[in-house]
Residue frames as qw, qx, qy, qz and C-alpha x, y, z in Angstrom:
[[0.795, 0.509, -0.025, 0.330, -27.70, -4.89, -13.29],
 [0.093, 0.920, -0.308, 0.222, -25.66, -2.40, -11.38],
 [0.838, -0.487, 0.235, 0.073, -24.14, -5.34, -9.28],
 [0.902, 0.111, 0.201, 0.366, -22.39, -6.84, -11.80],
 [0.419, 0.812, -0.114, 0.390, -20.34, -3.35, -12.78],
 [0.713, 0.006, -0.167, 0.681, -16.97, -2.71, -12.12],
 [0.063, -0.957, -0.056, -0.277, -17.61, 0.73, -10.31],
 [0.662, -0.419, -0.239, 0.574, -14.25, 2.51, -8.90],
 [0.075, 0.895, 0.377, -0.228, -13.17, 5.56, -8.36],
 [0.554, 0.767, -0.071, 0.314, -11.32, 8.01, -10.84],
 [0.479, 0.598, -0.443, 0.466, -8.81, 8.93, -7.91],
 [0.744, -0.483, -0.453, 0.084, -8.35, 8.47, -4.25],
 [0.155, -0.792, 0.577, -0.123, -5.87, 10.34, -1.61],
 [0.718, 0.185, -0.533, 0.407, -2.34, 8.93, -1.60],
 [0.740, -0.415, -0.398, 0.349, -0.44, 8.91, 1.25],
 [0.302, -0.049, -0.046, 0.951, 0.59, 12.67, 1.40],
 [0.139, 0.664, 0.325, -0.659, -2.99, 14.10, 1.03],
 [0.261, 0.550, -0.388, -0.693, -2.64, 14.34, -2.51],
 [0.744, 0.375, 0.062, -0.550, -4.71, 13.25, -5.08],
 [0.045, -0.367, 0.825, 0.427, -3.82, 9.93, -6.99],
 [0.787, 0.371, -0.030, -0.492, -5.05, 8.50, -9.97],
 [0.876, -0.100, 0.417, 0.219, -3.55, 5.38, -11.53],
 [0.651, 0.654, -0.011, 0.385, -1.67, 7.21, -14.08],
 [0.295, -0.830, 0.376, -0.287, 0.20, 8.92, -10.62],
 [0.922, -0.321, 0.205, -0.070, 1.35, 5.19, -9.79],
 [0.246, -0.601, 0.664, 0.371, 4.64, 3.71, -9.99],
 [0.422, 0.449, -0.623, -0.482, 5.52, 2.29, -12.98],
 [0.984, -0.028, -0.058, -0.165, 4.99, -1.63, -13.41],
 [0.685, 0.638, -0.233, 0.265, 8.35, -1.82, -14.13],
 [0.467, -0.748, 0.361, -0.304, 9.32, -0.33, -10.59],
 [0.837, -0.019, -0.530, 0.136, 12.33, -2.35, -9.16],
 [0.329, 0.030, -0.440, 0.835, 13.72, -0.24, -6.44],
 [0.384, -0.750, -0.526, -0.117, 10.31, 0.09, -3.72],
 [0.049, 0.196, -0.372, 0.906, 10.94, 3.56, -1.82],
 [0.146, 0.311, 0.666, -0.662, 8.57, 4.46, 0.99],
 [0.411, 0.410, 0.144, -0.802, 6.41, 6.59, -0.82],
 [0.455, 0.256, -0.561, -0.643, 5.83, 4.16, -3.81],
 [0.241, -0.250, -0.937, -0.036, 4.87, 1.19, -1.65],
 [0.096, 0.357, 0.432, -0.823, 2.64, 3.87, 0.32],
 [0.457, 0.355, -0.361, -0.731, 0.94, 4.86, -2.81],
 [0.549, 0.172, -0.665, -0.476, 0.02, 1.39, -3.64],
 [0.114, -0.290, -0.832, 0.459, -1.11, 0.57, -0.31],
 [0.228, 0.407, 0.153, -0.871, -3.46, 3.83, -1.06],
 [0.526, 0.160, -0.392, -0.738, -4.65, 2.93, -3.88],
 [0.497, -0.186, -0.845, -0.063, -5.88, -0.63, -2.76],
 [0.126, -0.300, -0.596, 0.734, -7.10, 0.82, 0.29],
 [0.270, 0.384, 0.140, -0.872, -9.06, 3.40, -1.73],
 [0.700, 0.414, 0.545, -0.202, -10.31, 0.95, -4.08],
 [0.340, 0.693, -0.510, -0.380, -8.32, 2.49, -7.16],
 [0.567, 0.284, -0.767, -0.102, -6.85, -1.52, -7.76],
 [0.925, -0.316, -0.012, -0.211, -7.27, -4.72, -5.90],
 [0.691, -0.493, 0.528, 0.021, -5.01, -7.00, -4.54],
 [0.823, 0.076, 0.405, 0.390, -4.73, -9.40, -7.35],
 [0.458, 0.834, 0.053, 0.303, -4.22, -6.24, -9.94],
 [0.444, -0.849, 0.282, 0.045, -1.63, -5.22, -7.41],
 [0.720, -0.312, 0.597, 0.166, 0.29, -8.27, -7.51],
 [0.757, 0.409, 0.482, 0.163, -0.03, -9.03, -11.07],
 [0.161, 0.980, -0.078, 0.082, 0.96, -5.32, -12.02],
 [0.183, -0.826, 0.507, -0.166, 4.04, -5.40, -9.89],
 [0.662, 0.495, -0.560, 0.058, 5.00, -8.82, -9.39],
 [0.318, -0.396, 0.583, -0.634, 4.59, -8.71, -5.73],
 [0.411, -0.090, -0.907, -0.032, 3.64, -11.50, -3.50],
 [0.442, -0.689, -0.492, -0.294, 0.65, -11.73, -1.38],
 [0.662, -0.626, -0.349, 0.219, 2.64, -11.65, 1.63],
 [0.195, 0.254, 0.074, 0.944, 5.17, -8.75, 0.13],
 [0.236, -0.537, -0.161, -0.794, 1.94, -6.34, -0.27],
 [0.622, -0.635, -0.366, -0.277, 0.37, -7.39, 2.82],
 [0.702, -0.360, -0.218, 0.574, 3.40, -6.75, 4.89],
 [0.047, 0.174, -0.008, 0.984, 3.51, -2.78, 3.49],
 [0.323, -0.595, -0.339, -0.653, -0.35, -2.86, 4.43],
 [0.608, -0.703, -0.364, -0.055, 0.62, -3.69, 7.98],
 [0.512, -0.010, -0.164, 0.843, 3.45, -1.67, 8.34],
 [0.237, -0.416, -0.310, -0.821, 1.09, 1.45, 6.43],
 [0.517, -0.631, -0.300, -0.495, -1.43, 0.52, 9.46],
 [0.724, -0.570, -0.266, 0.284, 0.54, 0.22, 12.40],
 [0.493, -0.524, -0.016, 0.694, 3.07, 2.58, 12.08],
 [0.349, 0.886, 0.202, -0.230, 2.21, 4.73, 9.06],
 [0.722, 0.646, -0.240, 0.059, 4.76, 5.48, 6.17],
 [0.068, 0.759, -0.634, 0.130, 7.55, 5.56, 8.16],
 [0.610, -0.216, 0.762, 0.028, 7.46, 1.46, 9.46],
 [0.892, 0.398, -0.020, 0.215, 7.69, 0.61, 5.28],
 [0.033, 0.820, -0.567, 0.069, 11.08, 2.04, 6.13],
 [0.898, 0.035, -0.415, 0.140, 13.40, -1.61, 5.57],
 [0.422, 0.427, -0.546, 0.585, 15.84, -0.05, 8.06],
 [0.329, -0.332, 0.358, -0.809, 13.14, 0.55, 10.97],
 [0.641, -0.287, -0.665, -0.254, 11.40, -2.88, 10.40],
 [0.527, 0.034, -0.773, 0.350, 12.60, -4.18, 13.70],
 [0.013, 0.133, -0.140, 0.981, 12.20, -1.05, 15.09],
 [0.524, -0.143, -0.096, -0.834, 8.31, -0.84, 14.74],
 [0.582, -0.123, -0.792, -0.141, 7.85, -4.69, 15.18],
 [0.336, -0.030, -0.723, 0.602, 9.45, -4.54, 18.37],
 [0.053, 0.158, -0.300, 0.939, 7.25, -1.84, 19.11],
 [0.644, -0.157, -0.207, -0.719, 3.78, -2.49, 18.13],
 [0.670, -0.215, -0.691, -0.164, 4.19, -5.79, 20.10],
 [0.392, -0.069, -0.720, 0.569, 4.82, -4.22, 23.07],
 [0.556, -0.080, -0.084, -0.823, 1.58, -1.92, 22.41],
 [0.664, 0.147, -0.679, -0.277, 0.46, -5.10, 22.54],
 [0.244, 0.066, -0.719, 0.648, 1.53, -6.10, 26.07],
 [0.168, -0.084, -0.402, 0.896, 0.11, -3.63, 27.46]]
């Protein structure tokens, strides 16, 4: 019987090293995505705190929205969710890439 339970965990590290819980998360309501709040909600799907679709549904986000902060969040770590650095990191991680 334990399959079928919804088991997650009460909090997870965020993206500073510091505890979050879903009552730490940005609001639903959120319209104005800073670093650290799409970071956080790359953390908490990462740590299992919410899935994808609860992600999306919560926020309003599209698949390919969230899944573009989870490869920014893994290639270049908070600082390539930065909209002003997109290019910036693209450029880079494909020439990691190269090479």
């Amino acid at each position: 019987m334990i399959e079928n339970q919804d088991i997650r965990p009460a909090q997870v590290i965020g993206p500073l090293g510091e505890p979050l819980t879903i009552a730490d998360l940005p609001s639903p309501q959120t319209k104005r995505w800073v670093v650290r709040r799409k970071a956080e909600v790359v953390a908490a799907v990462n740590g299992g705190l919410l899935t994808i679709d609860e992600v999306l549904e919560r926020y309003g986000l599209t698949l390919e929205e969230f899944a573009s902060w989870q490869r920014a969040v893994d290639r270049s770590g908070m600082q390539g969710l930065r909209v002003t650095r997109i290019q910036h990191y693209r450029d880079l991680y494909e020439r990691q890439l190269k090479y």
